[in-house]
N, C-alpha and C positions, 0 to 999 in steps of 0.2 A: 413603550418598550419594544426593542424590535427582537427579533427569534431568529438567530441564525443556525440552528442547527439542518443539517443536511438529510436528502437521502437519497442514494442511488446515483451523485454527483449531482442533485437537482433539488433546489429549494422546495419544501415541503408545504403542502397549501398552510396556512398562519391558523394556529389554536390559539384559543383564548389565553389557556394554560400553559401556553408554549410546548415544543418537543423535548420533555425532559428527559435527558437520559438516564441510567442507575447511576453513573457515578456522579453526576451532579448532583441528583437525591441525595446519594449518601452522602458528599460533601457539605450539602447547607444542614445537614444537622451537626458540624462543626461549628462551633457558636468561633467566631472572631469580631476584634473591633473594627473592622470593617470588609463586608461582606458584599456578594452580589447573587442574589435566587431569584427563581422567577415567583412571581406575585399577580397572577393572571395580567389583564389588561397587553394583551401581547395585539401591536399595531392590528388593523384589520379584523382581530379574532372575533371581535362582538361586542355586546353592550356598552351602546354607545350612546352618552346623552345629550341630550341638545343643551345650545348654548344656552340660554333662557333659564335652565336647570345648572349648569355648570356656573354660572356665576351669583346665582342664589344661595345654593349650596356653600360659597365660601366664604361666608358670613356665618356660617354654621359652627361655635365654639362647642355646643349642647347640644347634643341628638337622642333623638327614641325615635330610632330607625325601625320599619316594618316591610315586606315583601306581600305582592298578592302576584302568582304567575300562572297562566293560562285559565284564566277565571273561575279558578275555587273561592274566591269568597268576597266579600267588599270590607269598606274600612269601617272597626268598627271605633266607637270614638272614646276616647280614655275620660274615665273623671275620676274626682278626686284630686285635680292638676291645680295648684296655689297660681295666684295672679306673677309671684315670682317666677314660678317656672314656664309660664306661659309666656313669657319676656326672655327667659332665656336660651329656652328651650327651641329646635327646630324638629319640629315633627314630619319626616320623611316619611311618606309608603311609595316603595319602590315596585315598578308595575310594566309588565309589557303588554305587548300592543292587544292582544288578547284581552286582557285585564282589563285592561284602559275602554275597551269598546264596551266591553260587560256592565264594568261599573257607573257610567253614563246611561247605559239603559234599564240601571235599576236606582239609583240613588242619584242626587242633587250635585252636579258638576259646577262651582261656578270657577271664573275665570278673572283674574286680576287686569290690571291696567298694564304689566311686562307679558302676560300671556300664561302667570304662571296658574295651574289646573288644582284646586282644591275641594275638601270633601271636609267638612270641617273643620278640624284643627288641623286636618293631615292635607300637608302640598305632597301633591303625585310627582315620582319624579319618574319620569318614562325612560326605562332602557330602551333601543330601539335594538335589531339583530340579534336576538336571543343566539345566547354563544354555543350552546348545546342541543338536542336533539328533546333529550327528556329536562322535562320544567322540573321537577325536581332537582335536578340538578342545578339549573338557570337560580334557583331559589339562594343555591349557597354562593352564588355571587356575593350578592349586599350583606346575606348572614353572616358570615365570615371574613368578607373584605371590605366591611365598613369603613376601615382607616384608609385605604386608596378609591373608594367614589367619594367619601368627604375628605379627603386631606386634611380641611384646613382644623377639623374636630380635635378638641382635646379630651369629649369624653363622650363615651355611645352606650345606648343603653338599645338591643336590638331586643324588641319582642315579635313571636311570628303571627301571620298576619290574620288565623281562627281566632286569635287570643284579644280579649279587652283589657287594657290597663287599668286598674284601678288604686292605685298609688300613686302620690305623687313623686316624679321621678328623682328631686333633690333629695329626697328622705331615703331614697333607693341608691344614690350615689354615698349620703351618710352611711346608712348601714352596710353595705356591702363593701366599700372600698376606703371611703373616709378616714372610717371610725378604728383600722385597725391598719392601715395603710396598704391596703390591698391595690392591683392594680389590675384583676379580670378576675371577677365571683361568674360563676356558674352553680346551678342548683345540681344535686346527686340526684341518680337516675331513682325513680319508684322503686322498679323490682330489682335491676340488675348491677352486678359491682364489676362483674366479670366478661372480657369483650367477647370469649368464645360462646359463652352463655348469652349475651347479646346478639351474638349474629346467628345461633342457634333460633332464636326467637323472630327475625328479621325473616329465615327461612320458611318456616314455620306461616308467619302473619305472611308472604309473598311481596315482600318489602322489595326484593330484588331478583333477578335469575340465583337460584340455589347456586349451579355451580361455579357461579364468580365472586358471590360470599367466599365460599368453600377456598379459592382460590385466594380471594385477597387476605383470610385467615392464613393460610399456609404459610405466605410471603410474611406475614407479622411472626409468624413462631417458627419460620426457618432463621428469623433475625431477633431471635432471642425474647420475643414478648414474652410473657410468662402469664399463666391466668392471674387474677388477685386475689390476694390473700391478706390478712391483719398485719401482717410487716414490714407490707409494703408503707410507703411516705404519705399516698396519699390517700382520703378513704374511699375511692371508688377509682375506675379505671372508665366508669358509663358514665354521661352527664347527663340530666335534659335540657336541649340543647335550643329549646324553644326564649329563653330569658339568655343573655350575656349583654354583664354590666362590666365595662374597660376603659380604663383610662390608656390612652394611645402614646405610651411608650414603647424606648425602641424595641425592647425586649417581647411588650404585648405584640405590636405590631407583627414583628418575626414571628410569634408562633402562628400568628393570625395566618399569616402566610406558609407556613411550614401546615398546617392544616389543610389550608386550602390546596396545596401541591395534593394531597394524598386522595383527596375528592375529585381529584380533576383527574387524578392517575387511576383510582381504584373504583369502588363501589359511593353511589351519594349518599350511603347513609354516615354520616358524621360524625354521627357517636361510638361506632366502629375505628374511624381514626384518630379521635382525639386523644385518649390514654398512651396511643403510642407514640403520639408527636412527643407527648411528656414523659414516655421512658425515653427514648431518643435522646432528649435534651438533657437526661441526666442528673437532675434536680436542679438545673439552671429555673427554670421558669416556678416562678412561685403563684399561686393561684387559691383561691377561695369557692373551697365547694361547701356550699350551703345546703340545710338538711330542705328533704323534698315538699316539706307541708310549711315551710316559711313559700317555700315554689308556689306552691298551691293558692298563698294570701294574694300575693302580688295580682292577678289577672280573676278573671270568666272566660271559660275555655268556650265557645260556640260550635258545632258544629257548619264544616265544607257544604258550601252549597253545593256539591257532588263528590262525587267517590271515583279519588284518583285511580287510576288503572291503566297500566302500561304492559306493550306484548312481551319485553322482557322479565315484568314481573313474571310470567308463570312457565318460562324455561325451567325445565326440572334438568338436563343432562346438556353438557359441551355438545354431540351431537343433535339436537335441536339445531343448534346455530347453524352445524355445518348440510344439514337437510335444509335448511331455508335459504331458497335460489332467491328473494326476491330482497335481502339485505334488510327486512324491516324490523330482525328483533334486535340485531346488533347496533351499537350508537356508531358514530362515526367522528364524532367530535371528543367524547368523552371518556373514561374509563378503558384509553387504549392502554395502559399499565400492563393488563388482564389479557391484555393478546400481544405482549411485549412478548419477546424469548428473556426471559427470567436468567441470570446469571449466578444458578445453583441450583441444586440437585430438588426441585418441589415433589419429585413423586416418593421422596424418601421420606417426608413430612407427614409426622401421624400426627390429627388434632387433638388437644385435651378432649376427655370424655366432658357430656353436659350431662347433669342429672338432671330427670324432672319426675324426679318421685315428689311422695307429700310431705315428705320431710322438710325437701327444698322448699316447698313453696311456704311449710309453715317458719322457718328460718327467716325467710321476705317475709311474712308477716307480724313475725314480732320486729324486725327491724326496723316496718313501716311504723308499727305500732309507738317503738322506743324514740324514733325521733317525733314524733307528734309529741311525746313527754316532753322530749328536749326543747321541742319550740313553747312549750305552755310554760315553758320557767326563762326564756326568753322573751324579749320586747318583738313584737310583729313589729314590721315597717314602717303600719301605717298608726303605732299610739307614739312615735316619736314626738 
């Protein structure tokens, strides 16, 4: 895809994400029968894979796609996998060059007769040019745009790359999507339903520079997000975001995309953008959030062979950024959204109040409590 937007009379160096402007944004969340948004993969921008992977890949009907970026972790290897789905299944962990070097000099590389790189069950598939500055970021390539690095996939099932499967993943496309004609289940967030109260939390843990949370909140509730509440349609506004199971129609696909615009424009944390990709749309996208302790069956969580940490995480004020002569807390690829000129009034923008009395947290706690009910009078995954 090429990127023609301009600037200054002079083509613009090539993002992954393209130069999106406001009114294009707000345009693709105009659902029409046929449309044109950007969908990353913009010529040049980055991740880019070798041929050897590009034509392995499209053979790929079935995917349980994974990410490991800047060598937090290696692969870990799913069981519970039937001889069926081992036939139909392609198990992708997508990895850059970082990754790739790490996990060669801690676990068993071996190499096929085409050259292609595997670790068990899982073929590596090397992005090369990480597209952005921070891997967090680089991460929500493959999690999000699973349907444009596999095209030819009719159904993905991403888990991220701390996590062990331990389900078989056909019983996982039964229950999730199958069985009720779902076409993208996501599990509901642990604690949170609510995005202000999510990104309050993000602040807080140092997930991102405070003031460009702060800022990307503004921009959601100057365009009418509203916190959640029981009336809303769906029951949570937070996912975790670490399991998405989707079958790659066009509808899934667009929101895939329409997500990923917002991660590319705003903060990478994802679960921040995704509720409003789905007020946006309106109740066009229909979706299956599943309760958190069915979440829970699915995997073994492992801990990071190290603890991410980035110089934008611990920005506390906009001034930081503009004290620092040497350009190294600001991205340069990513999250220019945030240092766009915004077209409308954000200093008049008060955010919802967050509570974090103990009320609040005992409220999350029967909630957590009521859905573990709910899944014990339910079939788990894996007694199908």
């Amino acid at each position: 895809m090429e990127d023609f937007t301009e600037t200054n009379g002079s083509q613009s160096p090539p993002l992954f994400g393209g130069h999106i402007t406001w009114q294009q944004r707000d345009e693709s969340f105009k659902v029409k029968p046929t449309m044109k948004v950007h969908c990353g993969f913009i010529r040049n921008g980055g991740a880019e894979m070798a041929q050897k992977d590009v034509k392995f890949v499209k053979k790929c009907r079935f995917v349980v796609a994974s990410g490991i970026f800047d060598g937090y972790d290696t692969p870990h290897q799913p069981s519970n996998i039937s001889a069926r789905s081992q036939k139909l299944f392609c198990f992708l962990m997508v990895v850059d060059e970082v990754s790739l070097e790490f996990i060669k000099k801690n676990v068993t590389v071996r190499e096929d007769n085409d050259g292609g790189e595997w670790v068990g069950i899982w073929r590596l598939i090397l992005l090369k040019h990480p597209p952005y500055d921070e891997p967090r970021r680089n991460g929500k390539v493959p999690k999000i745009l699973t349907h444009r690095l596999f095209p030819q996939a009719q159904y993905s099932i991403w888990i991220d790359g701390k996590m062990e499967l331990i389900v078989d993943p056909l019983l996982l496309l039964e229950r999730y999507l199958w069985r009720e004609k779902n076409t993208f289940a996501i599990a509901q967030h642990k604690h949170h339903r609510n995005v202000y109260e999510e990104a309050d939390a993000n602040k807080r843990r140092k997930r991102y520079a405070r003031p460009l949370i702060d800022l990307h909140m503004k921009i959601y509730r100057y365009e009418g997000m509203e916190p959640w509440n029981p009336k809303k349609s769906t029951p949570s506004d937070i996912p975790e975001g670490a399991v998405i199971i989707r079958e790659h129609t066009a509808l899934s696909n667009l929101f895939s995309c329409l997500w990923f615009n917002e991660v590319h424009l705003f903060t990478p944390r994802d679960q921040l953008s995704f509720g409003y990709v789905v007020y946006r749309l309106g109740g066009l996208f229909k979706f299956f959030m599943f309760p958190n302790c069915e979440y829970n069956s699915i995997f073994i969580l492992h801990n990071h062979t190290r603890e991410h940490s980035s110089k934008v995480e611990w920005v506390k004020s906009l001034d930081e950024f503009k004290k620092d002569k040497t350009g190294g807390l600001k991205e340069s690829r990513g999250g220019l959204g945030l240092w766009t000129p915004y077209p409308g009034d954000l200093d008049s923008v008060v955010l919802p109040s967050v509570k974090r009395t103990s009320k609040s947290w005992m409220r999350w706690e029967f909630r957590f409590y009521f859905s573990h009910l709910v899944c014990r009078v339910t079939s788990p995954p894996n007694s199908e």
